[in-house]
VOPAGU-2260 file (C-alpha; in pm, 1 decimal, decimal comma):
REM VOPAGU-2260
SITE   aa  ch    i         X         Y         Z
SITE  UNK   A    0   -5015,6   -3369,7   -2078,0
SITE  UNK   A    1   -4790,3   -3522,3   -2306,3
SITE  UNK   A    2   -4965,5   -3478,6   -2678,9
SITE  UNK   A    3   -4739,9   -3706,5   -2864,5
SITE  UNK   A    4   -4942,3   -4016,0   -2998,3
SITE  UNK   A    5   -4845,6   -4364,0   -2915,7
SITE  UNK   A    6   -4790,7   -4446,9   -3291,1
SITE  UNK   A    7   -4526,2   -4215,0   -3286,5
SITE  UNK   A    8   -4376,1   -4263,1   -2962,0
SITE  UNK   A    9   -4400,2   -4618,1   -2951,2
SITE  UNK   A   10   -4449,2   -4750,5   -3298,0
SITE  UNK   A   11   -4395,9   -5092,0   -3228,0
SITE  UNK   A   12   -4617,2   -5124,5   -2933,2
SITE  UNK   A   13   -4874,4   -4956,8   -3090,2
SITE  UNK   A   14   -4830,7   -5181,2   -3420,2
SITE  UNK   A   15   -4831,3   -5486,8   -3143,2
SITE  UNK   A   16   -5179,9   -5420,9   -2961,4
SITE  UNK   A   17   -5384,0   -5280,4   -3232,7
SITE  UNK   A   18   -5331,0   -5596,5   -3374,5
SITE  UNK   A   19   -5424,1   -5785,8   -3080,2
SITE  UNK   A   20   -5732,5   -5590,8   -3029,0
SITE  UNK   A   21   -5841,1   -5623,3   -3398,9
SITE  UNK   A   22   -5736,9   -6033,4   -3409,1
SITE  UNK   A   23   -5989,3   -5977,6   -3098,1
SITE  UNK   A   24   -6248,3   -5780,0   -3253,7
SITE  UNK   A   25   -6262,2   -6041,9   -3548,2
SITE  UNK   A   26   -6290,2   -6351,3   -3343,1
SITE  UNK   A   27   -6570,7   -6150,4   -3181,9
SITE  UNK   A   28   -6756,8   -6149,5   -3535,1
SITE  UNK   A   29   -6680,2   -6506,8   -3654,9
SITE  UNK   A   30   -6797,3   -6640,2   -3305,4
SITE  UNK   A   31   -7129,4   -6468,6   -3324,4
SITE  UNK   A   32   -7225,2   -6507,3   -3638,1
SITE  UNK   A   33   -7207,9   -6141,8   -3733,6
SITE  UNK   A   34   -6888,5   -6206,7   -3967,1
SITE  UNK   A   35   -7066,6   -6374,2   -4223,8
SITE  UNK   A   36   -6910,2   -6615,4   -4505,4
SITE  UNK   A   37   -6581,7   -6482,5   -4375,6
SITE  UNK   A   38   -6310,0   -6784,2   -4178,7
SITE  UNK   A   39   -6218,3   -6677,5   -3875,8
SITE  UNK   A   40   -5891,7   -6552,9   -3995,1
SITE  UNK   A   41   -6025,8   -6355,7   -4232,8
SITE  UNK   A   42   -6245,7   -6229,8   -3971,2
SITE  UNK   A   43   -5938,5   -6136,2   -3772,4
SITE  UNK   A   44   -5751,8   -5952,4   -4068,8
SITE  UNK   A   45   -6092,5   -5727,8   -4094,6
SITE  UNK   A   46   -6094,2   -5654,7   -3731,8
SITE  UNK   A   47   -5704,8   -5562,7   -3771,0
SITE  UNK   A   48   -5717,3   -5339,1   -4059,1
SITE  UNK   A   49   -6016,8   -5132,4   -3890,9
SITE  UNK   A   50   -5863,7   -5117,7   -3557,9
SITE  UNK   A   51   -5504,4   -4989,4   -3753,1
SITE  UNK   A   52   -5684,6   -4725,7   -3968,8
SITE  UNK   A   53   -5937,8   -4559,4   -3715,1
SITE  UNK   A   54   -5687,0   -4622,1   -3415,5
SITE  UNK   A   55   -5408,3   -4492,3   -3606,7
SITE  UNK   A   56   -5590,1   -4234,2   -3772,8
SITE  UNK   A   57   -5750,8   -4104,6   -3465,3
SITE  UNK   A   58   -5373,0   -4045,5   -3310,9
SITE  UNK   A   59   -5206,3   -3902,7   -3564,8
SITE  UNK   A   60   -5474,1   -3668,3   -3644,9
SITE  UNK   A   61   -5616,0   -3584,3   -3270,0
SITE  UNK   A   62   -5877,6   -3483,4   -3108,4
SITE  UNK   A   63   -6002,0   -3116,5   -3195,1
SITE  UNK   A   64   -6087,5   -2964,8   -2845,1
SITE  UNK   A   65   -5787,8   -2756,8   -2830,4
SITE  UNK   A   66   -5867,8   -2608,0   -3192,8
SITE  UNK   A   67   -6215,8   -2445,4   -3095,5
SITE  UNK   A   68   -6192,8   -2098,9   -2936,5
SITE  UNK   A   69   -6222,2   -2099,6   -2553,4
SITE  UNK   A   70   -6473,0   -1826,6   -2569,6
SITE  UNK   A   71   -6739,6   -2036,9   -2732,3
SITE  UNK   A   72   -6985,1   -2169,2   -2519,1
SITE  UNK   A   73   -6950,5   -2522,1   -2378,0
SITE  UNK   A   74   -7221,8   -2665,9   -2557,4
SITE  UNK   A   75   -7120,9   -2537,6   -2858,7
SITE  UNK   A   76   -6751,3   -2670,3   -2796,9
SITE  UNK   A   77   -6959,8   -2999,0   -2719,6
SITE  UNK   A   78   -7150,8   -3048,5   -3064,5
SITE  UNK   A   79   -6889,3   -2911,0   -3312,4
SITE  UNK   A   80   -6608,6   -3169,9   -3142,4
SITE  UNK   A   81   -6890,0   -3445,9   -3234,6
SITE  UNK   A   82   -6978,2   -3341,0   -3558,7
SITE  UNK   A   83   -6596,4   -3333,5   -3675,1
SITE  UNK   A   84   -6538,6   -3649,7   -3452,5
SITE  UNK   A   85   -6804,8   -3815,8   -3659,1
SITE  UNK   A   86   -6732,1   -3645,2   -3963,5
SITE  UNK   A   87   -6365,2   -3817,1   -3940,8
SITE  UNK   A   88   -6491,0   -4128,8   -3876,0
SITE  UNK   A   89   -6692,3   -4148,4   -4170,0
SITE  UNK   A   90   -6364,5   -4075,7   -4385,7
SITE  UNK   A   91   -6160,4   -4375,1   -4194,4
SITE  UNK   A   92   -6438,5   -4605,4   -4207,4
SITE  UNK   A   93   -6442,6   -4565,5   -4544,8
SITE  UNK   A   94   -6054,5   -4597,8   -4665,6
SITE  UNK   A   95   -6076,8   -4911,0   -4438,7
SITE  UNK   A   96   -6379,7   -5031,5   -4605,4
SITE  UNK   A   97   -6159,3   -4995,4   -4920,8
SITE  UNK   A   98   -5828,1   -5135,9   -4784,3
SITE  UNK   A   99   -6054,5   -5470,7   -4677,6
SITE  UNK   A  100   -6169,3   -5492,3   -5011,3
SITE  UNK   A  101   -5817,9   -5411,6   -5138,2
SITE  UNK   A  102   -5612,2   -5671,7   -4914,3
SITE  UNK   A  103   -5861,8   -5939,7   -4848,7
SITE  UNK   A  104   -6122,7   -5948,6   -5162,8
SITE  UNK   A  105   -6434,4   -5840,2   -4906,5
SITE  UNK   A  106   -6642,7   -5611,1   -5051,0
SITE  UNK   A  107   -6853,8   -5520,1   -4741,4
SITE  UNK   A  108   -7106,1   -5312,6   -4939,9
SITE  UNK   A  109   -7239,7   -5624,6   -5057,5
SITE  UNK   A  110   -7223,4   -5808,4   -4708,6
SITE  UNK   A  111   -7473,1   -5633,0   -4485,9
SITE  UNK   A  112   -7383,4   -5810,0   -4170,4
SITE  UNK   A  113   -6993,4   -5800,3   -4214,3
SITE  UNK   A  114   -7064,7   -5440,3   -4280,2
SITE  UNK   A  115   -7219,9   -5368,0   -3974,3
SITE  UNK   A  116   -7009,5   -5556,0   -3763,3
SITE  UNK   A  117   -6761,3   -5370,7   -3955,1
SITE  UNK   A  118   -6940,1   -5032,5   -3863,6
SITE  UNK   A  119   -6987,2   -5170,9   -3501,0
SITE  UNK   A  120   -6583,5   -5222,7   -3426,5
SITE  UNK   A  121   -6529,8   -4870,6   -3561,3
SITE  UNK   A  122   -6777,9   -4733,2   -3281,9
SITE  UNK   A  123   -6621,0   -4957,6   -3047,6
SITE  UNK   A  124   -6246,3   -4809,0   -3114,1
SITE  UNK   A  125   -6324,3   -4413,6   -3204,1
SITE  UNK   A  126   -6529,6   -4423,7   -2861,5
SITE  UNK   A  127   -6266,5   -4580,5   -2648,0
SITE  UNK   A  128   -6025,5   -4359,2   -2797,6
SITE  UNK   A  129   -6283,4   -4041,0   -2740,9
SITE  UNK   A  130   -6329,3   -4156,8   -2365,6
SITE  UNK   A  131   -5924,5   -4207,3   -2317,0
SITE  UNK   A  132   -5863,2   -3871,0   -2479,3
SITE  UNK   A  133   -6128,7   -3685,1   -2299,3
SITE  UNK   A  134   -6063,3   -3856,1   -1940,6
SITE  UNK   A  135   -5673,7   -3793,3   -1997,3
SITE  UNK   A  136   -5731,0   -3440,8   -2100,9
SITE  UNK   A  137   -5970,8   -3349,4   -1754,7
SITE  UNK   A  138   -5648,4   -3502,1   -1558,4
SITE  UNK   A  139   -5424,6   -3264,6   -1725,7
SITE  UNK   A  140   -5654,5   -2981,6   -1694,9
SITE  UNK   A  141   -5739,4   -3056,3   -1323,6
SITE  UNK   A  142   -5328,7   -3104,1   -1236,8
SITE  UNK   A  143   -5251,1   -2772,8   -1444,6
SITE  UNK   A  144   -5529,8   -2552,2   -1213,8
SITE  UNK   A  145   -5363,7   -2727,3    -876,9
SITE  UNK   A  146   -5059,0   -2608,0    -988,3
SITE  UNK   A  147   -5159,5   -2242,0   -1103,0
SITE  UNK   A  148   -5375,2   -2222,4    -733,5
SITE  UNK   A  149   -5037,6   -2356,6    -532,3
SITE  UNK   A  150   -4838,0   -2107,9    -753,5
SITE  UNK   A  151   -5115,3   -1849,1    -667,0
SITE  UNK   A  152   -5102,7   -1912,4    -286,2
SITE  UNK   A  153   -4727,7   -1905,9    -274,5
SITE  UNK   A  154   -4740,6   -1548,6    -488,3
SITE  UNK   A  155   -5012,3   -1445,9    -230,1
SITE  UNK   A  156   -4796,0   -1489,5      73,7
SITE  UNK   A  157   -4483,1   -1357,1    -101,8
SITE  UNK   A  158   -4730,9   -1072,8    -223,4
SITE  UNK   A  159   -4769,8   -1005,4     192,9
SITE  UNK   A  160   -4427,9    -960,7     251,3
SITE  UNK   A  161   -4303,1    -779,3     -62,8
SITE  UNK   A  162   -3967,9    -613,1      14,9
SITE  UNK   A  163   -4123,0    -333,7    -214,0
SITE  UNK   A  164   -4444,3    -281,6    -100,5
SITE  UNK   A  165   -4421,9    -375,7     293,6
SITE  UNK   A  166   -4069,2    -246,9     391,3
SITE  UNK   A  167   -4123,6      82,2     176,2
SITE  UNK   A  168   -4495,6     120,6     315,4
SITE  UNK   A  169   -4332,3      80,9     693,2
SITE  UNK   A  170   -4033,4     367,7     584,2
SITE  UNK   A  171   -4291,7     562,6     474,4
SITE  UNK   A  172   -4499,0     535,5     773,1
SITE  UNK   A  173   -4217,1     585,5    1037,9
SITE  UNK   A  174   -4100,0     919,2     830,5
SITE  UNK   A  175   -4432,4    1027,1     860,9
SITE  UNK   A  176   -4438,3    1018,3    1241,9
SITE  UNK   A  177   -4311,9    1295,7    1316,0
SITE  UNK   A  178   -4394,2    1539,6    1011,2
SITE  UNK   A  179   -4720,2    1442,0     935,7
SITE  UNK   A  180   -4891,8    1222,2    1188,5
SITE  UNK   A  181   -5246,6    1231,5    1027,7
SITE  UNK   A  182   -5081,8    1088,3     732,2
SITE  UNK   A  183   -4846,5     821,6     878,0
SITE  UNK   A  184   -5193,6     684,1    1078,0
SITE  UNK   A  185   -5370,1     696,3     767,0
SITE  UNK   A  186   -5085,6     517,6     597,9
SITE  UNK   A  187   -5087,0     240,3     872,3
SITE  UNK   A  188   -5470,0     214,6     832,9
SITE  UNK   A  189   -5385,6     138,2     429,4
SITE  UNK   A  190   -5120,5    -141,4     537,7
SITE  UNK   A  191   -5356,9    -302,9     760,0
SITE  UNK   A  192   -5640,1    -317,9     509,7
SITE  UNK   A  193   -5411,6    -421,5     228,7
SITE  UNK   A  194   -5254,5    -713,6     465,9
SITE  UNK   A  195   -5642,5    -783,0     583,2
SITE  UNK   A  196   -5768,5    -807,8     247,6
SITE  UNK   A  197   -5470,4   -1033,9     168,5
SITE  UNK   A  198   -5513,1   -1281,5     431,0
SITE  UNK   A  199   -5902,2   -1290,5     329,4
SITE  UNK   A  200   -5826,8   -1394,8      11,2
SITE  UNK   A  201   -5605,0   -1658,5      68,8
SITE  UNK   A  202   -5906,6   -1839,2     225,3
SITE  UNK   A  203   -6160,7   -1814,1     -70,7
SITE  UNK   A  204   -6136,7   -1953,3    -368,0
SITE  UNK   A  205   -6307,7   -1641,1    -545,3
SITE  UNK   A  206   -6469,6   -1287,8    -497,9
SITE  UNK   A  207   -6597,8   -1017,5    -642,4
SITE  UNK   A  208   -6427,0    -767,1    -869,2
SITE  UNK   A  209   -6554,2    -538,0    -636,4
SITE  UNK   A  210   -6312,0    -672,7    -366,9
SITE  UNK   A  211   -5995,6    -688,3    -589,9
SITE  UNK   A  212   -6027,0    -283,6    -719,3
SITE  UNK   A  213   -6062,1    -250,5    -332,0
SITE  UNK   A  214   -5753,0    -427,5    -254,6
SITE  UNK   A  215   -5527,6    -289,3    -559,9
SITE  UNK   A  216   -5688,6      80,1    -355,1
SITE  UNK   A  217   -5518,1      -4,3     -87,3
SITE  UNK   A  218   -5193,6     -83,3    -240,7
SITE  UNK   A  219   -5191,2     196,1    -488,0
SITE  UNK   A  220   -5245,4     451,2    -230,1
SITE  UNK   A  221   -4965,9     295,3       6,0
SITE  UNK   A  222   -4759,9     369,5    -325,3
SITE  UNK   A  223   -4872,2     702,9    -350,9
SITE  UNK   A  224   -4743,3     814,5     -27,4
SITE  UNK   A  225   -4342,8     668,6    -192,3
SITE  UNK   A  226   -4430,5     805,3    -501,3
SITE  UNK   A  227   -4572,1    1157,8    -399,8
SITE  UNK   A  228   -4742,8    1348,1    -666,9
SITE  UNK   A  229   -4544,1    1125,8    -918,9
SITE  UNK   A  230   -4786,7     887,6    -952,2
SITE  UNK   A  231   -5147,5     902,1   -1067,0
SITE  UNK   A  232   -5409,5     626,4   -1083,3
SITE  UNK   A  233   -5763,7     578,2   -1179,9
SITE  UNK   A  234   -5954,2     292,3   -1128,4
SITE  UNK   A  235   -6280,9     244,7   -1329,1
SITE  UNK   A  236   -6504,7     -51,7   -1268,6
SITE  UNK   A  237   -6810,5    -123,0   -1453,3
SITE  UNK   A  238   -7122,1    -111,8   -1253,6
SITE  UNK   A  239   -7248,1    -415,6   -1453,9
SITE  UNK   A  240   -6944,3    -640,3   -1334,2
SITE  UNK   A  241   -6917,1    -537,5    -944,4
SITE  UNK   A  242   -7010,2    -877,4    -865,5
SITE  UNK   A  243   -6837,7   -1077,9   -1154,0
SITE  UNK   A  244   -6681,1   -1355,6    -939,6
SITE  UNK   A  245   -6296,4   -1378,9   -1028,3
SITE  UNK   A  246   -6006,2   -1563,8    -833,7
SITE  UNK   A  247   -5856,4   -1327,4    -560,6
SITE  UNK   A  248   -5555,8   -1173,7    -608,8
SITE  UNK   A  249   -5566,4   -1200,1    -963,6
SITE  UNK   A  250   -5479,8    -855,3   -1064,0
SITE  UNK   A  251   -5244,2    -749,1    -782,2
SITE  UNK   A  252   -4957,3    -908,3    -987,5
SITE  UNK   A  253   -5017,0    -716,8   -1292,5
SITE  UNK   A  254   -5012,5    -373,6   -1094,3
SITE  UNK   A  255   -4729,7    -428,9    -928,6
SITE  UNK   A  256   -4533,5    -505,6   -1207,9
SITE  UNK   A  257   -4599,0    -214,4   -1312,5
SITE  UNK   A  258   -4499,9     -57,1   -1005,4
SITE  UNK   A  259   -4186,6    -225,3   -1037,7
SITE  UNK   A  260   -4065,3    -235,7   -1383,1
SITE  UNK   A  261   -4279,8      49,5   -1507,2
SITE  UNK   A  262   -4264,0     287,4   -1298,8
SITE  UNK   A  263   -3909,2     237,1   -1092,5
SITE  UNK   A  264   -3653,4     275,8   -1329,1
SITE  UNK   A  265   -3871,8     620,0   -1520,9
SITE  UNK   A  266   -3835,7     970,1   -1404,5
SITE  UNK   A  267   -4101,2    1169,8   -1397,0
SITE  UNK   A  268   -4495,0    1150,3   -1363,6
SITE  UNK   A  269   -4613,9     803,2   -1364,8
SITE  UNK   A  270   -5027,2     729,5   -1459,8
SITE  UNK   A  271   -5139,6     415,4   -1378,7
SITE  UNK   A  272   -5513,0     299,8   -1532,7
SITE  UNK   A  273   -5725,4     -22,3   -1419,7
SITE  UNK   A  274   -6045,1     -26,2   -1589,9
SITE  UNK   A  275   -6303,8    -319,0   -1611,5
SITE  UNK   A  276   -6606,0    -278,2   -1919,5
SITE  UNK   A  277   -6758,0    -610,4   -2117,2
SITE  UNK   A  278   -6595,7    -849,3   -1922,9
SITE  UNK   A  279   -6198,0    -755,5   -1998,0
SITE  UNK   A  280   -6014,4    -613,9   -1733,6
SITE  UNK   A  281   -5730,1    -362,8   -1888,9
SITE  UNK   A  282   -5440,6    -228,0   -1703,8
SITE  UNK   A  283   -5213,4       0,2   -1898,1
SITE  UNK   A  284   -4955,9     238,9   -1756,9
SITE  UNK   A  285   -4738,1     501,5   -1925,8
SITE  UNK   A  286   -4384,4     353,3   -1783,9
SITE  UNK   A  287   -4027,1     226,3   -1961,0
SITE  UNK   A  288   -4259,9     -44,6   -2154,9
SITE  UNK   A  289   -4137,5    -369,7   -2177,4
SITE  UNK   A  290   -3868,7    -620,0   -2406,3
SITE  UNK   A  291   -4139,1    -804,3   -2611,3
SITE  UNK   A  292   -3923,8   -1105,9   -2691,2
SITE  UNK   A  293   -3881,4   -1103,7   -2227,1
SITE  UNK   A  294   -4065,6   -1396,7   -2112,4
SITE  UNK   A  295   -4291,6   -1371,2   -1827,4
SITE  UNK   A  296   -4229,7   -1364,8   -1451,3
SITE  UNK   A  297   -4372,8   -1563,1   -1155,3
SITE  UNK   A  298   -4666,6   -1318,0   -1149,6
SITE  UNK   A  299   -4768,1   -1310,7   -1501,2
SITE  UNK   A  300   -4749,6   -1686,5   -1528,3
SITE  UNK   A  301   -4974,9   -1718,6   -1228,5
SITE  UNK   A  302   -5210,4   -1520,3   -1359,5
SITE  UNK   A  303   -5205,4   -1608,1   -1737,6
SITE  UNK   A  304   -5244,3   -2020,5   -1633,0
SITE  UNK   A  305   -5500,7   -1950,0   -1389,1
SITE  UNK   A  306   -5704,8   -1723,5   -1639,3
SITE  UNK   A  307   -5670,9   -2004,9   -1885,4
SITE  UNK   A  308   -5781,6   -2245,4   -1649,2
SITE  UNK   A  309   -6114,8   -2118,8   -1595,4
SITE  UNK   A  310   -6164,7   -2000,5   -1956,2
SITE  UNK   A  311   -5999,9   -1653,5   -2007,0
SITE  UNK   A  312   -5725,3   -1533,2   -2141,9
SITE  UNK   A  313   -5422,6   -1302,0   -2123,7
SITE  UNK   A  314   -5265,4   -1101,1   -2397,8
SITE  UNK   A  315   -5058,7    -792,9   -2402,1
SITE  UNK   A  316   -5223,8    -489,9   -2612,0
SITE  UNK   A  317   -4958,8    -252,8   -2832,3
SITE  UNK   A  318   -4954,7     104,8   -2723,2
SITE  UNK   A  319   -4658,6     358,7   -2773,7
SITE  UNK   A  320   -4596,1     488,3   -2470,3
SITE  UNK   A  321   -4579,1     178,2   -2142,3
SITE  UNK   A  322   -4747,2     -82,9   -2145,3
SITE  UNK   A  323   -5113,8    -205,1   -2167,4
SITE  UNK   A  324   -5229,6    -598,2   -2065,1
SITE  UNK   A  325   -5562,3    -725,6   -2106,1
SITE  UNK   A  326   -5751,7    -951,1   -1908,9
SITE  UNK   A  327   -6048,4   -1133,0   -2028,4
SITE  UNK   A  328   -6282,4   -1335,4   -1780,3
């Protein structure tokens, strides 16, 4: 969504229709009656200087939806955008009030029905203006999630064929054939469930949590047979959130970069930790760490827009050994 306000962006064209809807607005009030005493053109100037002030004022200060903290409830994101919608309203209304007076001689404090004509316009304009904003924004959000879901769904089928996971996975298995064939058919059972539980997801547009710590099972003990007793997991899941919905495939991109970046380039033991409490999902590994000025791959922007779609949130915890991401849902 593009957040620059028309009276910036188009100055002139702005300047040009709020003065055709105020010349408008103040016809409106001489031809019913409401604009008292007042000519018809000094109807019009009214209607133009409170259509320029709450118009104007309204776009250069914004709307404050994107200033309350996501974690509130929607309700409460409901009545404190009114309140300081309202609030701000009061404060144009009234330097208009004053630049009519001002200007034009009007003082409307003493005209009751200019006044709440006056009042009336102002409703009128900060409404349309709250409907535009609103409406615009639920485009914007609704394009941003259709792009975070096609950006999942393509990570999800490159996530099937990862040269990393799936080629290694099948090395593993064939090497296993003939030294260890209880092994190699247990590894083949892994890749199956891993590429089952991958296919299943694609076609559901959530699941439990339950069913993601089962998938990033399967994938971590593929890994274990390439990484040997190098690497170490533990996955910990909350009783309480078993069946917090979440979108699939949400967390397989955060373990396998650490897989990759973590864990790849490091010698030695490698300890990988998933654990969901309170409705955060941590995963934290003791790998090479990470560049914090690096900006984030496919996976992490997948999973960072589609958290943020639905209300979470993302953020990268300090720790001095690896690295540690935090997932809130």
């Amino acid at each position: 969504m593009d957040d620059c306000p028309m009276i910036r962006k188009h100055p002139f064209r702005w300047a040009l229709l709020a003065a055709a809807m105020g010349c408008l607005a103040g016809l409106g009030l001489h031809w019913t009656g409401l604009g008292g005493r007042a000519g018809h053109l000094r109807s019009m100037a009214v209607g133009v200087i409170f259509t320029g002030v709450i118009w104007g004022g309204f776009d250069l200060v914004g709307y404050p939806l994107e200033r309350f903290q996501t974690r509130w409830k929607p309700e409460w994101i409901g009545l404190a955008a009114v309140a300081w919608i309202l609030a701000y309203y009061a404060i144009l209304l009234t330097v208009a009030a004053f630049l009519v007076r001002l200007l034009l001689g009007v003082n409307l404090a003493g005209d009751r029905p200019m006044m709440t004509a006056s009042v009336l316009i102002g409703l009128a304009i900060s409404g349309f203006m709250a409907t535009r904003e609103l409406v615009a924004r639920k485009v914007a959000v609704d394009r941003q999630l259709a792009k975070a879901e096609a950006r999942a769904a393509f990570l999800s089928l490159q996530a099937q064929l990862q040269p990393h996971t799936l080629f290694n996975a099948l090395n593993t298995i064939a090497s296993l054939i003939a030294e260890d064939p209880a092994r190699a058919e247990e590894a083949t059972e892994r890749l199956a469930a891993l590429l089952r539980r991958i296919l299943g997801a694609l076609e559901r547009p959530e699941w439990p949590l339950r069913e993601e710590f089962s998938l990033l099972e399967d994938l971590l003990r593929l890994e274990e047979l390439r990484f040997g007793d190098r690497l170490t997991f533990h996955l910990a899941l909350d009783l309480a959130m078993e069946d917090q919905p979440v979108p699939p495939l949400l967390l397989l991109p955060l373990v396998e970069n650490a897989l990759k970046h973590g864990f790849r380039p490091k010698v030695g033991p490698c300890n990988l930790m998933v654990t969901a409490r309170a409705g955060n999902v941590r995963v934290e590994d003791d790998g090479v760490g990470r560049v914090r000025t690096a900006p984030d791959g496919l996976g992490l922007r997948t999973v960072r827009e589609r958290l943020e779609a639905s209300g979470g949130a993302l953020r990268w915890v300090e720790r001095g050994v690896g690295c540690a991401v935090e997932v809130r849902l």
